[in-house]
DODRENTOR-971585 format. One line per field, with one value per residue (C-alpha): residue number from 1; residue in three letters; x, y negated, z. Coordinates in steps of 0.2 Angstrom, whole numbers. Each point is the difference from the previous one (the first is absolute). Layout:
BEGIN
resi	[NUM; ...]
resn	[ALA; ...]
x	[X; ...]
y	[Y; ...]
z	[Z; ...]
***
This chain:
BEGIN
resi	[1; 2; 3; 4; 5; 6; 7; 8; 9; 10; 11; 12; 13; 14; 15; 16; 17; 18; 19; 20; 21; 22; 23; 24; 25; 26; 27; 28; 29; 30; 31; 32; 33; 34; 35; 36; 37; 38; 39; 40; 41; 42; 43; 44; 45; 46; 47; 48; 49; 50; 51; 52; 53; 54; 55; 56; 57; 58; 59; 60; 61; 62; 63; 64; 65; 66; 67; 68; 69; 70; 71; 72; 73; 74; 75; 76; 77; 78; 79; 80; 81; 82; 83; 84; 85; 86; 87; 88; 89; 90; 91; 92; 93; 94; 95; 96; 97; 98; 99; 100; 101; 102; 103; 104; 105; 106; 107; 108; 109; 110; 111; 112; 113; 114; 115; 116; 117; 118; 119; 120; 121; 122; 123; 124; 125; 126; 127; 128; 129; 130; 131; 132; 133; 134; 135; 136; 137; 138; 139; 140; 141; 142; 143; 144; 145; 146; 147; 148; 149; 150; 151; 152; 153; 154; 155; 156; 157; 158; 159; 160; 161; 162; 163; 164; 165; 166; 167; 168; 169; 170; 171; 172; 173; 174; 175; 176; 177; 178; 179; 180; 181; 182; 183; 184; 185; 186; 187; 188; 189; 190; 191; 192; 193; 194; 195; 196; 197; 198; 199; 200; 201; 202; 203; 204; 205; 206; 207; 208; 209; 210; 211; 212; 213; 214; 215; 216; 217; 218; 219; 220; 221; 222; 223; 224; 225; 226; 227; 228; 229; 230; 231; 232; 233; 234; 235; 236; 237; 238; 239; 240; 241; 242; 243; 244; 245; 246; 247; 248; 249; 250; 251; 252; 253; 254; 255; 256; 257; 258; 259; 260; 261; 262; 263; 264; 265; 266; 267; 268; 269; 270; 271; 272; 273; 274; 275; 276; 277; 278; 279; 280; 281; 282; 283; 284; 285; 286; 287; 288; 289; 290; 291; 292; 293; 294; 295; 296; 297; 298; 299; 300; 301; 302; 303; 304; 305; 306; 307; 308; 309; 310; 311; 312; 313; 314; 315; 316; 317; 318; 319; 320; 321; 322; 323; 324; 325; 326; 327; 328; 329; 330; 331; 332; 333; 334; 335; 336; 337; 338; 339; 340; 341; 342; 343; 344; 345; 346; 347; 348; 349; 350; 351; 352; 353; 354; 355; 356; 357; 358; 359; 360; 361; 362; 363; 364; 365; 366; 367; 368; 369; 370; 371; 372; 373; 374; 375; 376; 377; 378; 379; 380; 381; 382; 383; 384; 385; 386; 387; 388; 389; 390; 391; 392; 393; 394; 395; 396; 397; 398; 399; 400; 401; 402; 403; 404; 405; 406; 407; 408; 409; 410; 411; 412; 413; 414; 415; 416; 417; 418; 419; 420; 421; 422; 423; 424; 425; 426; 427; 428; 429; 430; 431; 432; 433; 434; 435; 436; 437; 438; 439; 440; 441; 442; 443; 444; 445; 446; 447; 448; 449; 450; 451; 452; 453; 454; 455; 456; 457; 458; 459; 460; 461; 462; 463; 464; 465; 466; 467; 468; 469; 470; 471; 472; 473; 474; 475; 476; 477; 478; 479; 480; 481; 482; 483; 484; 485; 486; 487; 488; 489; 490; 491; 492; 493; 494; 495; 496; 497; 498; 499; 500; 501; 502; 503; 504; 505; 506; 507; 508; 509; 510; 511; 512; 513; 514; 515; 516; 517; 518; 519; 520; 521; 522; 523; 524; 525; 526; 527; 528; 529; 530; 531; 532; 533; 534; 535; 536; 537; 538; 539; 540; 541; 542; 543; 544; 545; 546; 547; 548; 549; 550; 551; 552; 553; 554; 555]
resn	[UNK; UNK; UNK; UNK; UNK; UNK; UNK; UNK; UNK; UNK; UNK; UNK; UNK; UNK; UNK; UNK; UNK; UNK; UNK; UNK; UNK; UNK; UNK; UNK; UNK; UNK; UNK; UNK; UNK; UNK; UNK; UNK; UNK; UNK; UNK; UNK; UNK; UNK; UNK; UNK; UNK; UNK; UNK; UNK; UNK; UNK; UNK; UNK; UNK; UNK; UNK; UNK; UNK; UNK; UNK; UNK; UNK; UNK; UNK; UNK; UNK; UNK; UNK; UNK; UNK; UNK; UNK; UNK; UNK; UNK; UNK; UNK; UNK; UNK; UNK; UNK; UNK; UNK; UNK; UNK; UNK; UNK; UNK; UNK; UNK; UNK; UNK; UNK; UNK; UNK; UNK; UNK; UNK; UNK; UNK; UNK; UNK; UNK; UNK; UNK; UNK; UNK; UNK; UNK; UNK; UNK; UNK; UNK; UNK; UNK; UNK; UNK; UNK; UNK; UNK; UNK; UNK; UNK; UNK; UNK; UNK; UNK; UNK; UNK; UNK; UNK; UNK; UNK; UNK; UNK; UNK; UNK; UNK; UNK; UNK; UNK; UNK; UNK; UNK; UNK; UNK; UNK; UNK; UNK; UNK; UNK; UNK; UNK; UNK; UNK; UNK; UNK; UNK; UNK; UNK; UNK; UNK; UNK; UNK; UNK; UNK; UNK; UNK; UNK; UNK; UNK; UNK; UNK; UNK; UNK; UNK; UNK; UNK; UNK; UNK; UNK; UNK; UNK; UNK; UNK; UNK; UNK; UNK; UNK; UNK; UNK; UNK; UNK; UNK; UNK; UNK; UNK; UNK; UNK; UNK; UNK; UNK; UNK; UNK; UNK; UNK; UNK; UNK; UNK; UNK; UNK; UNK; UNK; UNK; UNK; UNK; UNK; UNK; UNK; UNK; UNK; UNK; UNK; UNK; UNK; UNK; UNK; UNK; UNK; UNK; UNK; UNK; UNK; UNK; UNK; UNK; UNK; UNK; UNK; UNK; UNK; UNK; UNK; UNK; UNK; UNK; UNK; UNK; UNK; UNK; UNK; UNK; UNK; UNK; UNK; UNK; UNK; UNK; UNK; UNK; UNK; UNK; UNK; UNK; UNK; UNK; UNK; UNK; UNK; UNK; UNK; UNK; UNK; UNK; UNK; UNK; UNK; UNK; UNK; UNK; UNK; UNK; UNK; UNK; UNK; UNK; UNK; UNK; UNK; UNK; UNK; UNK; UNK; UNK; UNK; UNK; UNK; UNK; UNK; UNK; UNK; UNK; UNK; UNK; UNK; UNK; UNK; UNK; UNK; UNK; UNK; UNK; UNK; UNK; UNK; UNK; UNK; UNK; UNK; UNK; UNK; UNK; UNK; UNK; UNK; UNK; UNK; UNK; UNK; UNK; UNK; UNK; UNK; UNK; UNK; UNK; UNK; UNK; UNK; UNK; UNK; UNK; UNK; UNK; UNK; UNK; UNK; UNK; UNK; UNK; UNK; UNK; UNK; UNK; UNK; UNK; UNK; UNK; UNK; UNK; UNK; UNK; UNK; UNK; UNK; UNK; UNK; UNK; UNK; UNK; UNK; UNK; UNK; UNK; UNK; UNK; UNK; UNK; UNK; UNK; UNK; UNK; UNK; UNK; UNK; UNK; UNK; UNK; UNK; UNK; UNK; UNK; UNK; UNK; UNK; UNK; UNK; UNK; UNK; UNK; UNK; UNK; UNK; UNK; UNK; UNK; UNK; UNK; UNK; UNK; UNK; UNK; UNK; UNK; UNK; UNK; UNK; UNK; UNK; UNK; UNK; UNK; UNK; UNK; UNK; UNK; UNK; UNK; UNK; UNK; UNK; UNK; UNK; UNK; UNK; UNK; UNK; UNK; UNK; UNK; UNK; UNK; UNK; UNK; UNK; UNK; UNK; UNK; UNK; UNK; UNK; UNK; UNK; UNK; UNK; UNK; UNK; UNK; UNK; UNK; UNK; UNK; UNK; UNK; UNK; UNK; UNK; UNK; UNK; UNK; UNK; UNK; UNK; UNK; UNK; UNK; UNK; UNK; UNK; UNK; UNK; UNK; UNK; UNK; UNK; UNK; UNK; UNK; UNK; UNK; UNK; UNK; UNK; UNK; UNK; UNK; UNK; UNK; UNK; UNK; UNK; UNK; UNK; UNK; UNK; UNK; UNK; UNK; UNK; UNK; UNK; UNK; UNK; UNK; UNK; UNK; UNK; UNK; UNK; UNK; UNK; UNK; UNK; UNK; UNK; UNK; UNK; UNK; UNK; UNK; UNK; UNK; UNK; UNK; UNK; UNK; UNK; UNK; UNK; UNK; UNK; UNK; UNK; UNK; UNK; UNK; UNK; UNK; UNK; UNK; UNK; UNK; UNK; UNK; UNK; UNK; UNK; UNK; UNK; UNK]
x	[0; 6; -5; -9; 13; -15; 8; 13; -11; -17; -6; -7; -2; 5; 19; 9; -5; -19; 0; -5; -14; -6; -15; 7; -17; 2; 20; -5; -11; 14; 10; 5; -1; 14; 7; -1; 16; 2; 6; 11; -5; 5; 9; -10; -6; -17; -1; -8; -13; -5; 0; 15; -2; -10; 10; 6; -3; 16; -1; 14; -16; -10; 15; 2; -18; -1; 15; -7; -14; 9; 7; -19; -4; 14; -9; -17; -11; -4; -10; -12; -17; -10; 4; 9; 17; -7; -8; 17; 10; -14; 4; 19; 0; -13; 11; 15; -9; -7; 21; 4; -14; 8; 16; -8; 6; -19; 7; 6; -17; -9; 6; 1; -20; -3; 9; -13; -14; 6; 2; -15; -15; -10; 14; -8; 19; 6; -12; 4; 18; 0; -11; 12; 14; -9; -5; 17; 3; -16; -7; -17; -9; 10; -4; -18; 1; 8; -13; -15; 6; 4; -18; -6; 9; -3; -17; -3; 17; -1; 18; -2; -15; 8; 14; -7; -14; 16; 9; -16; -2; 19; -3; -15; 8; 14; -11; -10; 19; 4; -18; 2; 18; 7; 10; 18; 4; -15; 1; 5; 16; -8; 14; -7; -20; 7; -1; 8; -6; -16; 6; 0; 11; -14; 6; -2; 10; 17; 8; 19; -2; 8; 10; -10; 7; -6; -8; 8; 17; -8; -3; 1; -1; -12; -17; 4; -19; -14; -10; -4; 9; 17; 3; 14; 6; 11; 19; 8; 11; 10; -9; -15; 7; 6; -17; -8; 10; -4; -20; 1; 10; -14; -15; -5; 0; 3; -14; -6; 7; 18; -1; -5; 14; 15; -8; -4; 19; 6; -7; 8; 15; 1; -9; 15; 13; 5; -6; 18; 10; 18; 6; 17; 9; 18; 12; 1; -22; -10; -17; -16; -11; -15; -12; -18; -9; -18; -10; 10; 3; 9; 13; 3; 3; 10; 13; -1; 5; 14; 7; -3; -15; 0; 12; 12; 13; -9; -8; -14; -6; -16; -3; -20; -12; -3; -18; -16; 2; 7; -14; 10; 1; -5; 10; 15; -4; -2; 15; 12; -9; 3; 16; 2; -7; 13; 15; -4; 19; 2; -16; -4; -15; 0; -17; -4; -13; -11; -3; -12; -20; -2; 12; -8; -18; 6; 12; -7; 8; -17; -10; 12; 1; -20; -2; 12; -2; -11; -1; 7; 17; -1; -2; 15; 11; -4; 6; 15; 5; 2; 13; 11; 16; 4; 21; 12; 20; 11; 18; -4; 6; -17; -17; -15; -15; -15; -4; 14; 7; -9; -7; 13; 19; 7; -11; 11; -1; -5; -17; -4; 1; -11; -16; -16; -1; -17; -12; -6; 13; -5; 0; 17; 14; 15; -11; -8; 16; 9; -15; -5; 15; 10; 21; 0; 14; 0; 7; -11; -18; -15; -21; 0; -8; -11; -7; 7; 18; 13; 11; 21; 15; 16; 7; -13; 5; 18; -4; -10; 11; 14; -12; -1; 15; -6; 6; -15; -18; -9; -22; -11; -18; 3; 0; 16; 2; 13; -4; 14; 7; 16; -4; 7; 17; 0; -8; -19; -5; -16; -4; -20; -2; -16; 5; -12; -9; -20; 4; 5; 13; 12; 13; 12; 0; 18; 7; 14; 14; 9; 17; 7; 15; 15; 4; -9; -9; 1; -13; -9; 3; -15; -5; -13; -10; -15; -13; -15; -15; -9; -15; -15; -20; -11; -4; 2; 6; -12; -14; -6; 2; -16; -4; 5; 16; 6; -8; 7; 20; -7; -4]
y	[0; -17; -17; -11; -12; -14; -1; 7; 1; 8; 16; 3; 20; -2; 3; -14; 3; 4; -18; -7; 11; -5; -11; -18; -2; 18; -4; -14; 5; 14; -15; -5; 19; -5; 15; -5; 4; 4; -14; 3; 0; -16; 5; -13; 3; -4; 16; 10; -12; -7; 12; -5; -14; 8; 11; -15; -6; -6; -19; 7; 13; -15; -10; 17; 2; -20; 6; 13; -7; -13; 16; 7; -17; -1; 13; -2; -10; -17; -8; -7; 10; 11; 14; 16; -9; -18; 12; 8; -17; -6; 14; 1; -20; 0; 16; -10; -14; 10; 5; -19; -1; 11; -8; -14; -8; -10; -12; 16; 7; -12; -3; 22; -2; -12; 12; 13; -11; -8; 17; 6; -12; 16; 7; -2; 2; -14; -10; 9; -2; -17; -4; 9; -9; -17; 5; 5; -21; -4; -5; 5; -9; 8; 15; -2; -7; 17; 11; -7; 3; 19; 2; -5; 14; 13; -6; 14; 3; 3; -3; -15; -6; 0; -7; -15; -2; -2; -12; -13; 2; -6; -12; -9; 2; -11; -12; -2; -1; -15; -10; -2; -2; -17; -11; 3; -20; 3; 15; 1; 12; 15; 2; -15; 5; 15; -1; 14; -6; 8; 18; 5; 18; 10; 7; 19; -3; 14; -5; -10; -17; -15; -10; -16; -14; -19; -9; -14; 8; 3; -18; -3; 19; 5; 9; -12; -1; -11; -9; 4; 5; 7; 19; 11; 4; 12; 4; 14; 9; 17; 13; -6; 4; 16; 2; -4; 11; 15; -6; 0; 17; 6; -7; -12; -20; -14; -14; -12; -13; 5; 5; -18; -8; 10; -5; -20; 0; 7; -13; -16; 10; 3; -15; -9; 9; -7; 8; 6; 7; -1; 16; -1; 17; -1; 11; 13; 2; 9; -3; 9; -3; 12; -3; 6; 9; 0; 4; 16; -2; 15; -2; -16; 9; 9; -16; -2; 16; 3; -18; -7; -12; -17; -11; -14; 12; 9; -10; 2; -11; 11; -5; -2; 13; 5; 4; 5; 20; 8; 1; -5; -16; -10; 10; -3; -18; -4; 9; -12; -14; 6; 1; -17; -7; 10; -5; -17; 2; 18; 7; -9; 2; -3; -4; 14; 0; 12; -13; -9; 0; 4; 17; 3; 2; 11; 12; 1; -12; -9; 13; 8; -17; -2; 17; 2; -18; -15; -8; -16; 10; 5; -20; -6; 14; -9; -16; 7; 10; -17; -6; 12; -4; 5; 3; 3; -5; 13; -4; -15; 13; 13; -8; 12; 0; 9; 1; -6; -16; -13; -3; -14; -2; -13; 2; -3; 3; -17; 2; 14; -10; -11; 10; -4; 18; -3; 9; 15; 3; -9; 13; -10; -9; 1; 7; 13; 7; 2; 11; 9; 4; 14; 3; 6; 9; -7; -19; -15; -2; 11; 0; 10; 16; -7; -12; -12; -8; 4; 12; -5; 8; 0; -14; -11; 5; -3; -19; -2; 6; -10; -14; 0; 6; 18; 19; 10; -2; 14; 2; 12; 0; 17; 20; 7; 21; -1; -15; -12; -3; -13; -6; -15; 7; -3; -16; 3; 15; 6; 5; 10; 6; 10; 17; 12; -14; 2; 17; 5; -9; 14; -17; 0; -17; -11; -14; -9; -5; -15; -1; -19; -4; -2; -16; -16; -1; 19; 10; 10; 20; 11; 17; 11; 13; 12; 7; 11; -3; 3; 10; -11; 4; 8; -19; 1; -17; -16; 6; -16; -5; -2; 19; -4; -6; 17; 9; -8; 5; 17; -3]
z	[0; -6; 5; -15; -10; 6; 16; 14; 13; -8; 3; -18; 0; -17; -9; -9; -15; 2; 5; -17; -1; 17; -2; 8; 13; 7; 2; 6; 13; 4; 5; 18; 9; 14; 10; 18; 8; 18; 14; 13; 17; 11; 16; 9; 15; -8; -12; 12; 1; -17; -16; -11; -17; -15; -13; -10; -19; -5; -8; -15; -6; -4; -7; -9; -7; -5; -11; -4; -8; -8; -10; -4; -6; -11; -10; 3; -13; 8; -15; 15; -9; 10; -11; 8; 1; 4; 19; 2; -1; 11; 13; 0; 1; 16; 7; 1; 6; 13; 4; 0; 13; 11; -1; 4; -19; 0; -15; -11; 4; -4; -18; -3; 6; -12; -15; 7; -3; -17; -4; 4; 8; 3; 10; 19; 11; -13; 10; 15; 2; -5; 13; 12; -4; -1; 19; 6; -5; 12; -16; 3; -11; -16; 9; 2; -19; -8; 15; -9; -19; 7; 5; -15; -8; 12; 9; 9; 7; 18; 4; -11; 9; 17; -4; -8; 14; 12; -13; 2; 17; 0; -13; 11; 16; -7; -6; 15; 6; -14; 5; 18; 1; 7; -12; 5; 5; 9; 11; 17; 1; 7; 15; 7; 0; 10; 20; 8; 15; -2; -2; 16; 4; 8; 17; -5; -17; 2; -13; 0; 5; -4; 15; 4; 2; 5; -15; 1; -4; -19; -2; -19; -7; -9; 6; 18; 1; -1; 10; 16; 19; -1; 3; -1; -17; -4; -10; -7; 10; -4; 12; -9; -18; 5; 9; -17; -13; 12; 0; -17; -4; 11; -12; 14; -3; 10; 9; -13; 9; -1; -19; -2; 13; -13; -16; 6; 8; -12; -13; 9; -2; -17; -6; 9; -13; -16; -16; -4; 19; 1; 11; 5; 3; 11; -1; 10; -2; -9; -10; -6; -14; -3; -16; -2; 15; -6; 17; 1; 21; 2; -10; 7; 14; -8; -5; 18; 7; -11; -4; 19; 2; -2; 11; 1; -1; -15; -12; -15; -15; -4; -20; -1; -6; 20; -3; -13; -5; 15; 13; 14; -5; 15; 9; -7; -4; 21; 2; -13; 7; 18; -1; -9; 14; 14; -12; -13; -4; -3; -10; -16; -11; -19; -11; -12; -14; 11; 14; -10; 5; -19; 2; 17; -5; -15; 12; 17; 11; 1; 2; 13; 11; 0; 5; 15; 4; -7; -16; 11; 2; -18; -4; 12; -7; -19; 5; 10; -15; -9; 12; -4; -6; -19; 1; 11; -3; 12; 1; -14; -12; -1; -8; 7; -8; 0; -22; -11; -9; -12; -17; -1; 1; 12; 14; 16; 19; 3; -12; 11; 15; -5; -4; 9; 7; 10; -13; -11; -12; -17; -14; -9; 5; 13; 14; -10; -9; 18; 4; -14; -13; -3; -7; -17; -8; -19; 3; -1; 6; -6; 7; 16; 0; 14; -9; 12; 2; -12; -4; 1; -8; 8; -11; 9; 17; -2; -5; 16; 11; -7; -4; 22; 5; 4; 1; 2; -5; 11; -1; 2; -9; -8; 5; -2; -1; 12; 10; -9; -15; -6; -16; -11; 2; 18; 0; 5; 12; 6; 17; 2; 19; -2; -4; -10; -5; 5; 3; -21; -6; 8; 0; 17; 8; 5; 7; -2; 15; -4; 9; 2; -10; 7; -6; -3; -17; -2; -6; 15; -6; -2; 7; -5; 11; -7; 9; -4; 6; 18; 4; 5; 3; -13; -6; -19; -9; -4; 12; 4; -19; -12; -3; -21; 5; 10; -16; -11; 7; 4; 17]
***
């Protein structure tokens, strides 16, 4: 038995060279059979008590079928009628949008959607998959547009049916959203409508506690309190962290009150950042950068356990993307923030494309927050997200960002200091690309697969670096199969922390460990540590998403 030429990671029951003579929709629809492949156990102490990850899906199988049916196209009749060939251009073009999809590619998918349907319009997943991808941009309305046209097709669908019955309910909750809202130079910052004073901590609550303290000794932080008589507020200590991160491995929460005490002091304190943070790292010290951790807690935990927790003497730079997918996302989130508030100087938090309200409603943050808290914690974390610094300089020699570099050349340093941060990331422009875009290997710029940001070749980041007197450029943004990859000949890396990625990617997760250079001016030296990933509870990826959204990533 002999895989298909089509593609190196099919499982077409057919030899080489019955290929031809295989009609293209059943190859196509023979496409995308992964093997699962068995995990290791962890060693952690909590194995005995949670079942291990899902059998993983690799990311390089679907990078390998969107190859694989850029092969089948290459002989398939794409004249675009709704003759035999026009229906099997039609499905490989939706198949390896629906690839894209999973790789979270939304731009690519968008445009092989749109070759489905020009192929043929009476193709129903054409439809389908665009609408998938449109909503894996928040673009609901796109989504809603391509729903309809499908029902008109296929009427009776049932599948069809529900999914665009949850698309308008979407669609009108967002209007309602849109009529009611508060223009922005009018609204009252939502930090300052809160009164923590008013959540009392019932005395039969068992949970960790926060150390109180005399209000008066939080004059001018955020969340101080409204009007009223003064009582005791409260402040992070270390026994309450520790007590937190056990609740939490447990599955138990914290008061309301103190949930809103980390997130409103943690605010002030990131608000009072600049948009770009100069780290220093001495000689003789160490660093930590971790990328994307997407709600995955245990993992977190993980970092923890094996690198040391966060302290003065064992810093982190955590490079956005700590929430939506992973459905410990709260958890985690109270935990960075918690720690932000014990060590300002020693934890730092970068903005990612995923701490957006848009990307929020679409992959479960919202929902998560509303259902372990209140939509009023779900509202503060939205306007703490946008005080969220967007770079970090370590050693004045190593740019992090979360995305990638710009549609432009000369940008420097000092336009990135100067961006008004305090806002949803627009769609274009410097703020957008530092979130959203991705290294290329050809040189130059090209569209980003996302459909957002840009994609840059290594030509373009060597002129930046130079352009501001850099060494390294390291992000984030993207899953990596084993947790990190240097690319640009050494010139850009990227770090992604959450290891077997919503349970099926099979990708390991990493850090990197910078060590300060010995003299001034000289680049800090990376290190690079692996891991797999932790067990955790039987709570599967994007449950508090919109029930289409975890279907449509196989949830």
């Amino acid at each position: 038995m002999r895989l298909c030429a089509l593609s190196p990671c099919l499982r077409l029951r057919v030899g080489a060279s019955e290929c031809a003579g295989l009609g293209r929709a059943r190859a196509a629809r023979l496409f995308l059979r992964p093997r699962r492949r068995d995990t290791h156990r962890s060693r952690s102490p909590l194995t005995s008590t949670f079942p291990p990850p899902l059998s993983p899906i690799s990311a390089k199988r679907y990078a390998r079928a969107v190859a694989g049916y850029t092969a089948a196209l290459a002989l398939a009749d794409t004249t675009g009628s709704s003759t035999p060939a026009g229906r099997d251009a039609a499905v490989l073009f939706a198949n390896r949008a629906a690839a894209h999809v999973r790789l979270e590619c939304f731009g690519a998918a968008l445009a092989d959607a749109g070759r489905a349907v020009e192929a043929d319009p009476g193709y129903v997943k054409g439809y389908y998959r665009r609408a998938d991808a449109a909503l894996g941009l928040g673009r609901v309305t796109a989504a809603l547009r391509d729903f309809k046209a499908a029902s008109k097709v296929a009427p009776r669908d049932p599948d069809l049916r529900r999914k665009l019955a949850q698309c308008e309910k979407e669609a009108a909750r967002a209007r309602f959203e849109a009529a009611i809202a508060v223009p922005s130079a009018d609204a009252v910052p939502v930090a300052d409508r809160i009164d923590v004073r008013t959540m009392g901590v019932e005395a039969d609550y068992v949970g960790p506690r926060m150390e109180e303290v005399a209000e008066e000794e939080r004059a001018g932080a955020s969340g101080k309190g409204g009007p009223g008589p003064a009582r005791p507020a409260f402040k992070v200590t270390l026994p309450f962290v520790e007590g937190m991160i056990e609740a939490f491995r447990g599955q138990r929460s914290i008061h309301r009150r103190f949930a809103f005490e980390i997130v409103l002091a943690a605010k002030a304190l990131l608000a009072a950042a600049p948009p770009v943070v100069d780290v220093p790292i001495p000689a003789g010290t160490h660093f930590t950068v971790c990328g994307d951790v997407h709600g995955q807690f245990y993992d977190l935990l993980r970092i923890f356990e094996r690198n040391g927790a966060p302290s003065p003497s064992n810093p982190y730079l955590f490079n956005g993307d700590f929430v939506d997918r992973g459905s410990f996302s709260v958890e985690v989130i109270l935990t960075l923030f918690a720690y932000k508030c014990l060590y300002p100087e020693s934890l730092f938090l970068a903005r990612g494309n995923h701490e957006s309200a848009g990307m929020n409603k679409v992959y479960g943050f919202d929902g998560e927050v509303r259902a372990k808290f209140s939509p009023l914690l779900a509202d503060l974390f939205r306007e703490t997200f946008c005080a969220l610094p967007l770079a970090h300089v370590l050693g004045g020699r190593v740019l992090v960002v979360h995305g990638g570099l710009f549609s432009r050349d000369g940008v420097t340093l000092a336009d990135l200091r100067a961006i008004d941060r305090f806002r949803e990331p627009p769609e274009e422009g410097l703020m957008c690309e530092l979130l959203w875009s991705d290294p290329a290997p050809e040189p130059g710029r090209a569209p980003s697969k996302r459909g957002v940001g840009v994609a840059f070749g290594p030509d373009v980041t060597r002129a930046f670096l130079e352009t501001n007197g850099l060494g390294l450029l390291v992000r984030s943004h993207e899953v990596k199969d084993g947790g990190f990859e240097v690319e640009h000949g050494g010139a850009c890396v990227t770090v992604f922390s959450a290891p077997n990625y919503c349970d099926a990617m099979g990708n390991l997760g990493a850090w990197i460990r910078f060590e300060g250079a010995d003299e001034p001016g000289g680049d800090p030296t990376p290190h690079f540590t692996t891991f797999e990933a932790a067990p955790h509870p039987p709570v599967r990826p994007m449950a508090f998403a919109s029930p289409f959204m975890g279907g449509m990533f196989g949830l």
